[in-house]
C-alpha positions as CSV (number, residue, x, y, z in Angstrom):
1,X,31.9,-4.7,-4.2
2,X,30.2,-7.2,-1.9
3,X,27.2,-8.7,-3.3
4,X,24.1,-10.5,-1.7
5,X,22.6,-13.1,-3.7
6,X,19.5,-14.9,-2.5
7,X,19.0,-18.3,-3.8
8,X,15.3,-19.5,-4.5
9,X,14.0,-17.5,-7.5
10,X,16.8,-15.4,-8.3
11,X,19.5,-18.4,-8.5
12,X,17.2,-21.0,-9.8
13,X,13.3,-21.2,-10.5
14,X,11.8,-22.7,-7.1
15,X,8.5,-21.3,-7.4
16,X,8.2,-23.3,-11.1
17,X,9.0,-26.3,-9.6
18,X,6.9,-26.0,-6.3
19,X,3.7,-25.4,-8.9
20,X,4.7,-29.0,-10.0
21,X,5.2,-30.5,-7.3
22,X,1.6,-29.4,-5.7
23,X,0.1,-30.9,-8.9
24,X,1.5,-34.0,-7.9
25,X,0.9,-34.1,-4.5
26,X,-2.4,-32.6,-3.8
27,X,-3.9,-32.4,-7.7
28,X,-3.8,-28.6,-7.4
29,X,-3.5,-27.0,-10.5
30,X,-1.8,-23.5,-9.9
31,X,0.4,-22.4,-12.3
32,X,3.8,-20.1,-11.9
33,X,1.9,-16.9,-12.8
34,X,-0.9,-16.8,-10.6
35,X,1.4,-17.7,-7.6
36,X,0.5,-14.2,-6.0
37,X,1.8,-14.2,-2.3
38,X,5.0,-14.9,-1.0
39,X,3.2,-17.3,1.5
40,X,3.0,-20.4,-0.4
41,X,0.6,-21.8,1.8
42,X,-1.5,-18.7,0.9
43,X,-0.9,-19.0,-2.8
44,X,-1.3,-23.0,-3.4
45,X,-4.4,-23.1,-0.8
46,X,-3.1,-25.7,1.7
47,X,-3.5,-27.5,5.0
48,X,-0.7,-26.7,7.3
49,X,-0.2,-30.4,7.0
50,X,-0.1,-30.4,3.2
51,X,2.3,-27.2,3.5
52,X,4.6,-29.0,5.4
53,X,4.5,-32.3,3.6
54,X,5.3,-29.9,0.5
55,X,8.3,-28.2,1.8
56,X,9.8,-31.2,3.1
57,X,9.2,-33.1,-0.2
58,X,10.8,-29.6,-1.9
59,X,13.6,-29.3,0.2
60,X,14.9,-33.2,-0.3
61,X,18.2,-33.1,-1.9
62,X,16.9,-35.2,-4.6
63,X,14.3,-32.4,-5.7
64,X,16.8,-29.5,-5.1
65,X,19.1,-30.7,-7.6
66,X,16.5,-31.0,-10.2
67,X,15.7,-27.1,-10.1
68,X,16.3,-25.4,-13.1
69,X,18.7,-22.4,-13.1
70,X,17.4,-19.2,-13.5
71,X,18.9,-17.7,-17.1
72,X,21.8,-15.7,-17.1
73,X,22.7,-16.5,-13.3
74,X,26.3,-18.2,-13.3
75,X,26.8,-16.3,-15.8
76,X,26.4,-13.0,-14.5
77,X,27.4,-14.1,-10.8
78,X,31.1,-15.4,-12.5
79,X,31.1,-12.2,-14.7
80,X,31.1,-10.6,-11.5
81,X,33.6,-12.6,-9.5
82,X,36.2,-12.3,-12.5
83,X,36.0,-9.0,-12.1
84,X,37.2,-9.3,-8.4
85,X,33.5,-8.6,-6.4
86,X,33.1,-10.5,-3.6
87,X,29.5,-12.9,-4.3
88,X,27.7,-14.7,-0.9
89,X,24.6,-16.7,-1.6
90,X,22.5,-15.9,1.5
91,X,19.4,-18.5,1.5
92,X,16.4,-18.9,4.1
93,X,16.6,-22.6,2.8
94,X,17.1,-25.0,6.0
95,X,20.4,-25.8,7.0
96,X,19.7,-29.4,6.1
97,X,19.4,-28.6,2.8
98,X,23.1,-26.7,2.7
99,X,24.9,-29.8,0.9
100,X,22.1,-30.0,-2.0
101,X,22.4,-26.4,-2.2
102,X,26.3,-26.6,-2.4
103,X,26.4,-29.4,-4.9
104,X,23.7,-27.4,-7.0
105,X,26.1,-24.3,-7.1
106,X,29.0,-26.4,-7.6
107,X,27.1,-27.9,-10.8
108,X,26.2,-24.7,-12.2
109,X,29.7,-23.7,-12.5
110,X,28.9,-21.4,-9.2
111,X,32.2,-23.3,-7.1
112,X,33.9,-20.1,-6.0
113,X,30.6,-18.3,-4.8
114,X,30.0,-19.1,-0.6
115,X,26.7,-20.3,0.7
116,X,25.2,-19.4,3.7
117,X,21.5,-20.8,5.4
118,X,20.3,-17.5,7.2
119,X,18.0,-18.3,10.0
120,X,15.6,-15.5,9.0
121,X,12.7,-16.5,11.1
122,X,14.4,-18.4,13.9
123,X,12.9,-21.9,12.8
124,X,15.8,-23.5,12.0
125,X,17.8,-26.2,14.4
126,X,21.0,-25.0,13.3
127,X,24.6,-26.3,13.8
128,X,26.3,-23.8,15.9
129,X,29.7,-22.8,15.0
130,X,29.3,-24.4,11.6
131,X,31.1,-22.0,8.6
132,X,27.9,-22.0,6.5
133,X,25.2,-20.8,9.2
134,X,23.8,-17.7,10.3
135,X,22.4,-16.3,13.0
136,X,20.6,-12.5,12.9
137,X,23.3,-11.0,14.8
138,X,25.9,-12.6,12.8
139,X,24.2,-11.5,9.2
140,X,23.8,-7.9,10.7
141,X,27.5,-7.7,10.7
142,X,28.2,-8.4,7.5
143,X,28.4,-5.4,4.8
144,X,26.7,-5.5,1.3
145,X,26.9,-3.0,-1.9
146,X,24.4,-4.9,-3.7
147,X,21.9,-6.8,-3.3
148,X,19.5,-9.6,-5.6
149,X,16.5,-10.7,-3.8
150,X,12.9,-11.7,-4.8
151,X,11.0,-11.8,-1.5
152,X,9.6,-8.3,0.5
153,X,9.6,-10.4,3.5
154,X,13.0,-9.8,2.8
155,X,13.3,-6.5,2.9
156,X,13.5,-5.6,5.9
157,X,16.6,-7.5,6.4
158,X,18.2,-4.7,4.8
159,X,17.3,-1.9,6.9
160,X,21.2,-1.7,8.4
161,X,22.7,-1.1,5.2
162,X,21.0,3.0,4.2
163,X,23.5,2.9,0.9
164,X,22.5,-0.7,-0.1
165,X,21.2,-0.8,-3.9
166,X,18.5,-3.4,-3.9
167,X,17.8,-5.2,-7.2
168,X,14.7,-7.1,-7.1
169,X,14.1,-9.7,-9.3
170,X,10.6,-9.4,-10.8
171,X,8.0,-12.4,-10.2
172,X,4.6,-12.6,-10.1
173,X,4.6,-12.4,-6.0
174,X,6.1,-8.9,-5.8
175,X,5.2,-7.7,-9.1
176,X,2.4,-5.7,-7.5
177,X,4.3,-4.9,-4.3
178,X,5.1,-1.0,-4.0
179,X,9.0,-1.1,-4.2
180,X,10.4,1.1,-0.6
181,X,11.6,4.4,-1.6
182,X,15.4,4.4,-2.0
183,X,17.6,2.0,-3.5
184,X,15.3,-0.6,-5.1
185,X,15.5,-1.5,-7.8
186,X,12.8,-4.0,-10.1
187,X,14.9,-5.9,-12.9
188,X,13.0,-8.4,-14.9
189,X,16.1,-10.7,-15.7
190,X,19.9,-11.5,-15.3
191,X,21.2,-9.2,-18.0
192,X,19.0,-6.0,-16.7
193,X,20.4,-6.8,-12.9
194,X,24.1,-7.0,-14.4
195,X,23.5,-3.3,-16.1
196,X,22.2,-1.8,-13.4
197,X,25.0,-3.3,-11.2
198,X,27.8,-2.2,-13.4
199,X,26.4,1.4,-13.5
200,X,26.8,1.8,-9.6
């Protein structure tokens, strides 16, 4: 099988560590459970000026490599690759943050999995012709089985793949979100996403 991971909040716990870093920054006190919306903006109350501030602090390689990993993740992810499935991190993280985000994989015992930045919303000054970017039209070529994701902005990147089985990773942004009909799938951990995937 070819499996889509997404990174942020599936791989590692981003959203834990943004609720930090707010406190710190602005003195705003919201913790990990009542971050409701996917727009972190939205969810933290900011400026566009603090948002920005915060996502460049965030996305720093020195703050990346502090994230905690998500339980059960290599773990599952190598389970999965020694079983001869084919793994690709796809992230919405900047490209400027790709060699963070490869040293973080690499320290997590993740070495063999590839990384790709996917220019999702067409913000990003990417590096044309690099091996780790993506364009739309270059992700929309590719073919997944299975897919882990967290984010229904998300979701509609999936919408070329009819057979895809979606398992999405339970936080307290989509917990609330009606799932599309079809393939998806809510798992609250590591060890309920591996189940599901090995029953396919």
């Amino acid at each position: 099988m070819n499996i889509y991971v997404d990174f942020d909040d599936c791989l590692c716990e981003t959203a834990r560590h943004f609720s930090i870093l707010v406190k710190e920054l602005f003195n705003k006190d919201v913790p990990y459970e009542d971050i409701k919306f996917f727009n972190l903006q939205k969810s933290f109350d900011l400026t566009e000026e603090e948002y920005e501030y915060m996502m460049l602090e965030a996305h720093k390689p020195e703050c990346l490599l502090t994230y905690e990993e998500t339980p059960g993740a290599s773990e599952t992810i190598n389970r999965w690759i020694d079983e001869g499935h084919d793994v690709s991190i796809i992230t919405g993280r900047p490209s400027l943050a790709y060699e963070a985000s490869r040293q973080w994989l690499d320290q997590h015992g993740l070495e063999r999995v590839k990384l790709y930045c996917l220019n999702k919303y067409g913000r990003d000054n990417f590096i044309k012709n690099s091996e780790f970017n993506l364009e739309l039209e270059d992700y929309y070529k590719m073919h997944f089985d299975v897919a882990v994701e967290d984010s229904p902005l998300a979701f509609k990147f999936f919408d070329h793949l009819p057979d895809l089985k979606i398992m999405v990773f339970d936080r307290p942004w989509n917990h609330e979100h009606p799932l599309p009909e079809g393939n998806f799938n809510r798992c609250l951990d590591w060890k309920d996403i591996f189940g599901r995937v090995s029953c396919k």
